[in-house]
N, C-alpha and C positions, 0 to 999 in steps of 0.2 A: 619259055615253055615249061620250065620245071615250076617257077610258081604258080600256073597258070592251070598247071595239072596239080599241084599240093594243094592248092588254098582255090583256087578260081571253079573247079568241078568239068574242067576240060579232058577228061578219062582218055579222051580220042589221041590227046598229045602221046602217050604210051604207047602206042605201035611206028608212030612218026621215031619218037627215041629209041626205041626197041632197035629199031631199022640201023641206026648210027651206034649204038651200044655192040649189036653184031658186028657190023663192020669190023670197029675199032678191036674189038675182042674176038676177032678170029682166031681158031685152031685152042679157044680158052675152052670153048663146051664142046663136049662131045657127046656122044649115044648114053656113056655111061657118068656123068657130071647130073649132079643134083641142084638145081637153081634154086635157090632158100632166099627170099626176099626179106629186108631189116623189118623185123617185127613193130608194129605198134603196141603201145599200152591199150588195154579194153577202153579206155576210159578220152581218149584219143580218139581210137575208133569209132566211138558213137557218133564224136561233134564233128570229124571229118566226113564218118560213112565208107569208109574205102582205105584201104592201103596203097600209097602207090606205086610202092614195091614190089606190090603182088602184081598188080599190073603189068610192071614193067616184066616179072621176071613171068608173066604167062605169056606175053608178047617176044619178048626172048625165043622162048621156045618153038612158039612157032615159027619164029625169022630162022635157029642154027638148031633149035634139037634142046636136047636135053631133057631130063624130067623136074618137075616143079613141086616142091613140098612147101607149100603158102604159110603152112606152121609146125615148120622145122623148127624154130626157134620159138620164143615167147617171152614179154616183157613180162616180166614178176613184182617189178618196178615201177611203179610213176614217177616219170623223172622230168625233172623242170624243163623247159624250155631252152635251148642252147646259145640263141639266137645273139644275148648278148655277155656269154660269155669266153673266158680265156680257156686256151689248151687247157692246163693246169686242172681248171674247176671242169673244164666240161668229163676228162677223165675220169674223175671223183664223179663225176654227176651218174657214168653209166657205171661205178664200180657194181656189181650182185644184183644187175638189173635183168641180166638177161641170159637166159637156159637154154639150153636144148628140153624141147618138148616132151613131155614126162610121154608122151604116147608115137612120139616119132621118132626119139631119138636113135632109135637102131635101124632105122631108115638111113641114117646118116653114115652108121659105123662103117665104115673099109669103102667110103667111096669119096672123089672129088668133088669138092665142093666148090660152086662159085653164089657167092654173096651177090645179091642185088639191091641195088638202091639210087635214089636219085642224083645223090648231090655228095661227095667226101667234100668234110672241112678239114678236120686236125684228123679225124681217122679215129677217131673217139669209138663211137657207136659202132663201126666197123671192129673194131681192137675186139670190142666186148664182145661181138656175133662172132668172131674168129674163135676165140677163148671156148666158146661156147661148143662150136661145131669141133671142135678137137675133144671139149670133155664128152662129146659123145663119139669119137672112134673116129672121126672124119678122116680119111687119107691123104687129102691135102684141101687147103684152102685159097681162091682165089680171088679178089674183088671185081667186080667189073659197076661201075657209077656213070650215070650219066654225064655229069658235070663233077670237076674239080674246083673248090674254093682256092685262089692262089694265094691269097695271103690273109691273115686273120688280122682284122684292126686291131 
């Protein structure tokens, strides 16, 4: 389903996950919880068309609540590909890649956050969007991913 919806252009899959992301993440969103989906690079975006984060985290919303800010965050970064590599590199890969939005961030300040995104590997790209929503004010941060990678070859 997750590749199917990243790479395949199946968008539909995103309310199916949304549906199981709620579940699992009950009592995570509330009335007053900000849903900030992992940012793509612009440069990403074109050749995909879509985030599927944004997706998920508009789908989210409408399954528990919450409010959605699709560009709470921003990649400032083009960053390689992670696909083939180690913790290690992929850390260094998101080091100063990604901000709180120069025009959203005080959207973010004194409220919960939960991060959305499809898939956690090492927690990489998630670590950085944490980072991020803290240096804008965030009052706390939470993840919620579709699918967990269990082990990294």
């Amino acid at each position: 389903m997750v590749l199917a919806l990243k790479h395949g252009d199946r968008q539909d899959n995103a309310q199916h996950m949304a549906r199981w992301m709620a579940a699992a993440g009950e009592g995570l969103i509330s009335d007053e919880s900000l849903l900030v989906p992992v940012p793509l690079h612009w440069g990403r975006m074109v050749r995909r068309r879509y985030n599927q984060s944004v997706l998920l985290a508009r789908a989210l919303a409408r399954e528990s609540g919450g409010e959605v800010v699709p560009d709470g965050l921003q990649r400032v970064r083009a960053t390689k590909s992670q696909k083939d590599m180690r913790r290690t590199e992929r850390f260094e890969n998101q080091r100063s890649a990604i901000r709180p939005h120069t025009k959203r961030s005080a959207l973010l300040a004194d409220r919960p956050v939960v991060l959305v995104d499809d898939v956690m590997t090492t927690g990489a790209t998630l670590s950085a969007c944490t980072e991020a929503c803290f240096e804008a004010g965030a009052k706390s941060v939470s993840v919620l991913v579709f699918a967990r990678v269990a082990r990294l070859a």
